[in-house]
Backbone bond lengths (Angstrom), bond angles and torsions (degrees), N, CA, C in turn:
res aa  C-N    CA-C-N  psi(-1)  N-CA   C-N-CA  omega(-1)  CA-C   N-CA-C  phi
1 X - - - 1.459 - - 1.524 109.77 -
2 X 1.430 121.30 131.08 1.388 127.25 -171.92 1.234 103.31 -67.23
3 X 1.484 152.12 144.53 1.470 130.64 -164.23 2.416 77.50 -142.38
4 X 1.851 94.03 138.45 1.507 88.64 170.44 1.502 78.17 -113.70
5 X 1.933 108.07 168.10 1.377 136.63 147.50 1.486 115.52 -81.90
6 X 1.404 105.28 131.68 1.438 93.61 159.79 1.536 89.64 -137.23
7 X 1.755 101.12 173.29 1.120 127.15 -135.75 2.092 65.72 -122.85
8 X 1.411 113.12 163.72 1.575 118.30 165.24 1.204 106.45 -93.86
9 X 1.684 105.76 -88.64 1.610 114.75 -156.09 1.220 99.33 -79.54
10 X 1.465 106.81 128.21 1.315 116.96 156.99 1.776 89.40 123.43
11 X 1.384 122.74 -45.32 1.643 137.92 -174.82 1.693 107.98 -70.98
12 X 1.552 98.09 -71.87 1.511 133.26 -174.63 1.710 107.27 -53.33
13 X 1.582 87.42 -88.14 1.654 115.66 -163.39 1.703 93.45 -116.36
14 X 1.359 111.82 144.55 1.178 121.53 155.55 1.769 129.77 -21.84
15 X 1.093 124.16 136.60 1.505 117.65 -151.74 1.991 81.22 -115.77
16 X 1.852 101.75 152.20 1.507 89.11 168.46 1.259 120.04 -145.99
17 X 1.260 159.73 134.29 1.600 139.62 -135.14 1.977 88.48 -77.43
18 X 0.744 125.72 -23.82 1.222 141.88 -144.66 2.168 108.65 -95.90
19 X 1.205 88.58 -1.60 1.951 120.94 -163.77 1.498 98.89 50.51
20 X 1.321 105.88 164.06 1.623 133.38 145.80 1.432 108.48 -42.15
21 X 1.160 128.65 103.55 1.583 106.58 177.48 1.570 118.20 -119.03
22 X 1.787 100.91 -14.85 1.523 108.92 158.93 1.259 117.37 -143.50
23 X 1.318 110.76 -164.78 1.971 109.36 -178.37 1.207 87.03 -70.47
24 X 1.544 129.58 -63.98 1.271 112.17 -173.63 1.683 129.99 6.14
25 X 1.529 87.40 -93.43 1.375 118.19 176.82 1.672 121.31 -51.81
26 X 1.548 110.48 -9.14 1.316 112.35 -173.80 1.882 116.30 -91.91
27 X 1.312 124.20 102.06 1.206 132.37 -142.90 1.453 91.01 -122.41
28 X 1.473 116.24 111.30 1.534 110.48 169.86 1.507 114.19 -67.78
29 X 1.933 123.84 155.42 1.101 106.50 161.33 1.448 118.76 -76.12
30 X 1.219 94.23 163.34 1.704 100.05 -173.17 2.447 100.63 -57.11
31 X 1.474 85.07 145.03 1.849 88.03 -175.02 1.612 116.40 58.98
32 X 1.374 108.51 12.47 2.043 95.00 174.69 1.586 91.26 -100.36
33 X 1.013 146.22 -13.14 1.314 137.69 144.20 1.240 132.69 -49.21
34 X 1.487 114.43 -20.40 1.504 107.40 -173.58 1.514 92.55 -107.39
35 X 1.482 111.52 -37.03 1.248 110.33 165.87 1.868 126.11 -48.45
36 X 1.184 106.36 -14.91 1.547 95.41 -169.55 1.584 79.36 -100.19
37 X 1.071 140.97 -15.41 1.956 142.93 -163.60 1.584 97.56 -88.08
38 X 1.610 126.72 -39.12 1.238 138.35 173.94 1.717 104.92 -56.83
39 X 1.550 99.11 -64.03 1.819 111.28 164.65 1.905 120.05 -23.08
40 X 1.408 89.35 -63.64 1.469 104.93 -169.30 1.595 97.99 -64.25
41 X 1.180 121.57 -55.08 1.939 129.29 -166.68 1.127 97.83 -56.00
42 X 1.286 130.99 -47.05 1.640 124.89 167.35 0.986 143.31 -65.91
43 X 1.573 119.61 10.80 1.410 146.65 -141.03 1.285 151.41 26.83
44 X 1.763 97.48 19.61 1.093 106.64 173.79 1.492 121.76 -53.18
45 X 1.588 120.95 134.17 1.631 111.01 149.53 1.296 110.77 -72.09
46 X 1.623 120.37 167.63 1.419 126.25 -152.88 1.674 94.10 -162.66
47 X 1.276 103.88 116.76 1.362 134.18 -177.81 1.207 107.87 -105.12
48 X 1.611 127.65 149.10 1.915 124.68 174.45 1.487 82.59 -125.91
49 X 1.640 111.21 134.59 1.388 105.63 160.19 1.138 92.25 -136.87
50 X 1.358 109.43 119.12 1.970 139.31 171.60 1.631 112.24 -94.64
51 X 1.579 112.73 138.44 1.178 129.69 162.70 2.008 102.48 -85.13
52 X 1.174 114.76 80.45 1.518 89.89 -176.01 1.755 109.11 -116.57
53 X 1.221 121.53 101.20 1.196 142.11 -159.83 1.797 99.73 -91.11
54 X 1.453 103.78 -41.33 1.448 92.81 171.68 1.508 122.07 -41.80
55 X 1.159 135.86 -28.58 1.535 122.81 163.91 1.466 116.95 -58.55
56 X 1.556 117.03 -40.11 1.674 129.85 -169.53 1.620 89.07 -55.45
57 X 1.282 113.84 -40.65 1.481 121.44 -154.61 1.533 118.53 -90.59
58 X 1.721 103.61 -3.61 1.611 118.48 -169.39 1.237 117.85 73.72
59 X 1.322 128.71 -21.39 1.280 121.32 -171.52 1.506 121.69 -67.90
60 X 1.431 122.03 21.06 1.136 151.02 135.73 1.197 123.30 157.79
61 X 1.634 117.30 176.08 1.344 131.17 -130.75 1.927 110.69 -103.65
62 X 1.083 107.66 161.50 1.816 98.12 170.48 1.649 105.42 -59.08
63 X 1.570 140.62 -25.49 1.170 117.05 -162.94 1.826 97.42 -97.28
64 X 1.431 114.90 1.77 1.334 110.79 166.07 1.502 120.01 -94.47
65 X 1.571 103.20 -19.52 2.012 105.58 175.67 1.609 86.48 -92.28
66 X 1.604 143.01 -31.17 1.567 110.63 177.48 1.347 107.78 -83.91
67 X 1.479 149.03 -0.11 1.838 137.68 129.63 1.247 122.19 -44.30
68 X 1.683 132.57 -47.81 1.278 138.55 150.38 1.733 129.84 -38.65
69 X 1.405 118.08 -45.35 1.131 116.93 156.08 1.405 132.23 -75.64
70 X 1.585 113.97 -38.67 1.260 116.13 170.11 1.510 113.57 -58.43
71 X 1.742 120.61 -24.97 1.947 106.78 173.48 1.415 91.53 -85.83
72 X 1.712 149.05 -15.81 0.964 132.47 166.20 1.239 138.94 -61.35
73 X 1.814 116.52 -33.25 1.274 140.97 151.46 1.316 115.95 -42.38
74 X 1.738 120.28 -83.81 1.034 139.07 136.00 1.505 137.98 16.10
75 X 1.086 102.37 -47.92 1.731 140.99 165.31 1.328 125.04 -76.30
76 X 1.422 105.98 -59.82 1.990 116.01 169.40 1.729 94.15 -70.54
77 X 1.456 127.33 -50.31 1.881 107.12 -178.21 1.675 108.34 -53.89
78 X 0.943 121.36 -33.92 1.570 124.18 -144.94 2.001 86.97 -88.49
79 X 1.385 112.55 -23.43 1.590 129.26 -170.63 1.662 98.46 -87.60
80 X 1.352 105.58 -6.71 2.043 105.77 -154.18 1.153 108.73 73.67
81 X 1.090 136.66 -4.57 1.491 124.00 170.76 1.901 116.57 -73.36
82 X 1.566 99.18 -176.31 0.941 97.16 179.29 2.185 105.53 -157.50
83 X 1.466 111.97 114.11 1.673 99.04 165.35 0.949 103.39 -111.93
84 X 1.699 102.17 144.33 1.454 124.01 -148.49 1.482 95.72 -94.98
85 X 1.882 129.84 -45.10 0.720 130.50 156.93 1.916 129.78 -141.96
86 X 0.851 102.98 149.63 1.478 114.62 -173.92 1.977 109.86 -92.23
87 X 1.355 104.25 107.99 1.874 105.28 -179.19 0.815 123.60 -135.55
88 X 2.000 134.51 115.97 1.446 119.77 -167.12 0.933 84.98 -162.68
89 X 1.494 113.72 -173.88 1.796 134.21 -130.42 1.536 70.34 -136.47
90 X 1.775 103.27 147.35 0.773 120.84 164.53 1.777 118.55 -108.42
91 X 1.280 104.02 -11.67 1.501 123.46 -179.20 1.446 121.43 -53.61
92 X 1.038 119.72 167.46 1.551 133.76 179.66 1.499 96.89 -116.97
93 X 1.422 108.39 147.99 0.990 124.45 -161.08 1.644 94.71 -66.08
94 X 1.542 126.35 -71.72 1.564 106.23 -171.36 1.677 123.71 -68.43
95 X 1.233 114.72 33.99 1.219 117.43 -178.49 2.139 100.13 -94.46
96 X 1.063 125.44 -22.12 1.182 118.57 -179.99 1.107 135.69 126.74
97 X 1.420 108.75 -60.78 1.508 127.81 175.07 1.453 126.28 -22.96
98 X 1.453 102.48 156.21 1.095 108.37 174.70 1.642 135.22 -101.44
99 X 1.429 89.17 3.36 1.687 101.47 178.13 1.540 107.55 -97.43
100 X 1.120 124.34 1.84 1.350 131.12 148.05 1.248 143.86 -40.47
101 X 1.392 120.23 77.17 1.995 87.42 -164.35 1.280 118.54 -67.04
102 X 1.037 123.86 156.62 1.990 125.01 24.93 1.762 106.33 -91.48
103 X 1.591 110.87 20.93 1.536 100.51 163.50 1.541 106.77 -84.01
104 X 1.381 124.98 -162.18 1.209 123.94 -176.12 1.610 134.65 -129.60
105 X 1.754 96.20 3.08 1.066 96.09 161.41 1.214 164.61 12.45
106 X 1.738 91.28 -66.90 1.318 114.96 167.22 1.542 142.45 -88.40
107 X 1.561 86.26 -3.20 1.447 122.41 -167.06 2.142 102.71 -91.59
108 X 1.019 85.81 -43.84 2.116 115.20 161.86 1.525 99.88 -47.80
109 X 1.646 99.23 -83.55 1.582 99.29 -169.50 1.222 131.38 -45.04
110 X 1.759 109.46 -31.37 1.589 119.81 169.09 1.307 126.08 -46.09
111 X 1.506 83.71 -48.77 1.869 113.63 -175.87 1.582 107.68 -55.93
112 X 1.315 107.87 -29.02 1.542 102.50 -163.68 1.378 118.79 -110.99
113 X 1.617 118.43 -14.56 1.446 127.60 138.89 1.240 113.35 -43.97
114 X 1.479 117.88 -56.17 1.792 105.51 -137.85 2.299 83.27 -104.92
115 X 1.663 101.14 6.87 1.773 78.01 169.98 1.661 103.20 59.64
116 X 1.450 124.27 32.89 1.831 109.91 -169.21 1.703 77.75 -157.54
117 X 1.863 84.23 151.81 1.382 96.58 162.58 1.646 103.54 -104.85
118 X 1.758 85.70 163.12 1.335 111.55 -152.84 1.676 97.43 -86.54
119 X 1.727 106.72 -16.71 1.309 94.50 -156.90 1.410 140.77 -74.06
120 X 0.910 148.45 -138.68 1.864 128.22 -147.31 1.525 103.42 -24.90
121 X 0.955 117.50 60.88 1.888 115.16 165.76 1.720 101.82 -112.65
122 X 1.525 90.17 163.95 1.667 105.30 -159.03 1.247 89.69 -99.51
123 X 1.584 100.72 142.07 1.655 119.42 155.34 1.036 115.04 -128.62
124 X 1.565 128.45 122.60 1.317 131.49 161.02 1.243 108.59 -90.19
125 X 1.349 102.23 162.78 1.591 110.82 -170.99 1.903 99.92 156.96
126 X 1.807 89.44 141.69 1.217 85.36 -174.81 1.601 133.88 -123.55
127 X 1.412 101.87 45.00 1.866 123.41 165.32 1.643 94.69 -125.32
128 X 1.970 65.95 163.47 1.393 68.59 167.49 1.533 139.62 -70.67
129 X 1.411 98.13 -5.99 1.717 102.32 -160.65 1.925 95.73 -71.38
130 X 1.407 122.34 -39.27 0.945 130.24 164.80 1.819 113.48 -44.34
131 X 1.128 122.58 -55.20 1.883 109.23 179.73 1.720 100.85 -55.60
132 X 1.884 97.51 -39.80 1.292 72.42 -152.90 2.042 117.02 -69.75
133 X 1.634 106.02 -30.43 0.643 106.27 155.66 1.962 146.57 -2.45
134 X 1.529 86.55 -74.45 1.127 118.06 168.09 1.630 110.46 -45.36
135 X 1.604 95.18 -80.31 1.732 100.33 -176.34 1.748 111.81 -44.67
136 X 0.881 111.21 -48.55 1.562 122.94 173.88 1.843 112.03 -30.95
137 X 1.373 115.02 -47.04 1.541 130.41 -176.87 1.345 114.86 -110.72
138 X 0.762 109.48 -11.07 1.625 126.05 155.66 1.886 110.62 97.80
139 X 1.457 95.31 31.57 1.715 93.96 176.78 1.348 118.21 -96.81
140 X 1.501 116.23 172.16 1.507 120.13 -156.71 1.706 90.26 -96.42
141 X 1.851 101.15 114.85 1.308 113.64 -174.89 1.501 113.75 -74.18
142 X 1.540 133.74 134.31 1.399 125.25 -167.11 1.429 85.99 -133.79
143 X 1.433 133.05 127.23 1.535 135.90 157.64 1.909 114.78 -105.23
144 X 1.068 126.99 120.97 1.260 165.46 160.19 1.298 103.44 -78.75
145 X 1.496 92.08 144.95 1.868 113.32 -160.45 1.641 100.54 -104.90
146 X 0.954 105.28 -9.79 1.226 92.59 179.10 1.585 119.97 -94.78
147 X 1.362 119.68 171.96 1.481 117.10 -176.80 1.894 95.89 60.45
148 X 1.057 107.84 -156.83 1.266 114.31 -166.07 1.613 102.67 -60.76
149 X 1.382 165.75 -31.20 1.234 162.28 -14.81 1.685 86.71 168.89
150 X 1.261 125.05 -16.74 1.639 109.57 176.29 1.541 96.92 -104.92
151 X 1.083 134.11 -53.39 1.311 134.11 155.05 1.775 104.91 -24.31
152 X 1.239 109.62 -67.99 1.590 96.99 -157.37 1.968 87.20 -73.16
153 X 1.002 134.85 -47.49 1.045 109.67 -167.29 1.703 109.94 -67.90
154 X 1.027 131.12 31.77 1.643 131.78 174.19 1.678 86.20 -120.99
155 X 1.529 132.55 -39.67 1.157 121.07 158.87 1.407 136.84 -41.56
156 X 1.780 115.61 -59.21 1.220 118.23 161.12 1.523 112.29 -47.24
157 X 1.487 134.56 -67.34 1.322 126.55 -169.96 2.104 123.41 -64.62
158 X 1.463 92.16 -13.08 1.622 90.14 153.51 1.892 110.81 -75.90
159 X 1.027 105.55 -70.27 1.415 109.71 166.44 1.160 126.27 -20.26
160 X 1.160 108.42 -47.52 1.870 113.85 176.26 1.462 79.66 79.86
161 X 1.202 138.74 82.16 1.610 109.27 156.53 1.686 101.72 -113.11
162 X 1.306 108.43 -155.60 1.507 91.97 -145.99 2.211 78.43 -98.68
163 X 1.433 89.32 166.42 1.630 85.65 -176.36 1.817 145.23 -62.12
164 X 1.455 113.75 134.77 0.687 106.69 -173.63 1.670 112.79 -100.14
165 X 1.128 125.01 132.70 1.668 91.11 146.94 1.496 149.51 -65.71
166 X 1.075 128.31 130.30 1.459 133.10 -170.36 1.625 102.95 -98.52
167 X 1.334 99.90 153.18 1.621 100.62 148.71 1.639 104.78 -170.90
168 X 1.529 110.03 161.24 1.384 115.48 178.75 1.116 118.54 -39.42
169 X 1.458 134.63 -45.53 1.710 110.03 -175.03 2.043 65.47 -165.45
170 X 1.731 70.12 -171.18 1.819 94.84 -177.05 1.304 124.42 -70.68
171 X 1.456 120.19 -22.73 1.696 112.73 162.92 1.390 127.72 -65.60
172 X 1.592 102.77 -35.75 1.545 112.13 -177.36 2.064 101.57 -79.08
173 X 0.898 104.66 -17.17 2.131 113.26 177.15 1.484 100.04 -81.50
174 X 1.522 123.04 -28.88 1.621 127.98 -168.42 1.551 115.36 -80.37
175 X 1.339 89.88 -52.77 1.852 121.80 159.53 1.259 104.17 -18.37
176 X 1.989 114.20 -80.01 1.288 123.47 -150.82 1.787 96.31 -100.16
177 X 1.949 125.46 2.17 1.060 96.74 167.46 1.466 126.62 -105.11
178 X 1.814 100.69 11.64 1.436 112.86 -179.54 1.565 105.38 -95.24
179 X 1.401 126.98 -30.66 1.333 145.01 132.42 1.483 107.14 -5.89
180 X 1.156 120.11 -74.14 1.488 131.89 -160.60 1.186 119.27 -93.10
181 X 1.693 113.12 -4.37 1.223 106.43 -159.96 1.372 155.53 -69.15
182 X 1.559 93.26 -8.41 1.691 128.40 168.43 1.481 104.46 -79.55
183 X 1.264 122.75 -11.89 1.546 119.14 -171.13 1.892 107.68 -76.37
């Protein structure tokens, strides 16, 4: 089964300097719902891998990020979609770890649920820690404008790094990666 990464805040649901801290606050962008339902009809499996540090930081708890995923779940069925699984770091950035992106952690744990390699598979996501991520394990890096994703893509093109694809948000990235997907 072809399996994509996606990245949440900033990809998914609206990203906020301020974190996700309940369902409340968890606001899909407009079409990444139908986009993850487009995902599923094509048979993609569909992985979430989150940097979510707001727990490291207290600003809330695992039974407030499993209410946040469950209206996120909840949300892609009710869309026809379907995520297969939900995986993120609970760490703060100077704590070390390696499930942190742009380490890969999370990229491991996927691997070892779903028994599959990860490799040439797509990740969208929209920092950089996400490309780099990606390049790091060897998946096909996708950057999205939304959430931080115009910023980082003015990052990549100072950088000169080597190319990414971009696109406006996650339906128009779903479009051209169900498009491609035998490639």
């Amino acid at each position: 089964m072809k399996t994509v990464i996606l990245d949440r805040d900033g990809v998914i649901n609206e990203d906020s300097d301020e974190y996700i801290k309940s369902a409340e606050e968890f606001i899909p962008i407009s079409s990444s719902l139908d986009a993850i339902a487009s995902l599923h009809r094509a048979g993609f499996r569909i992985a979430v891998a989150s940097n979510q540090s707001g727990l490291g930081r207290s600003l809330f708890d695992e039974f407030a990020l499993a209410n946040i995923h469950h209206k996120l779940c909840s949300m892609a069925e009710a869309a026809g979609g379907f995520v297969d699984g939900i995986f993120y770091c609970p760490h703060r950035p100077e704590d070390g770890c390696s499930c942190r992106k742009p380490g890969t952690g999370l990229l491991e744990q996927i691997e070892r649920e779903y028994s599959c390699s990860l490799s040439n598979c797509y990740f969208v996501g929209d920092s950089l820690k996400d490309i780099q991520a990606a390049k790091a394990y060897g998946l096909r890096p996708v950057l999205v404008r939304t959430g931080k994703g115009a910023q980082t893509e003015q990052e990549l093109l100072r950088g000169k790094q080597s190319a990414v694809p971009v696109f406006d948000d996650l339906a128009a990235a779903v479009e051209r990666l169900i498009l491609h997907s035998n490639d």
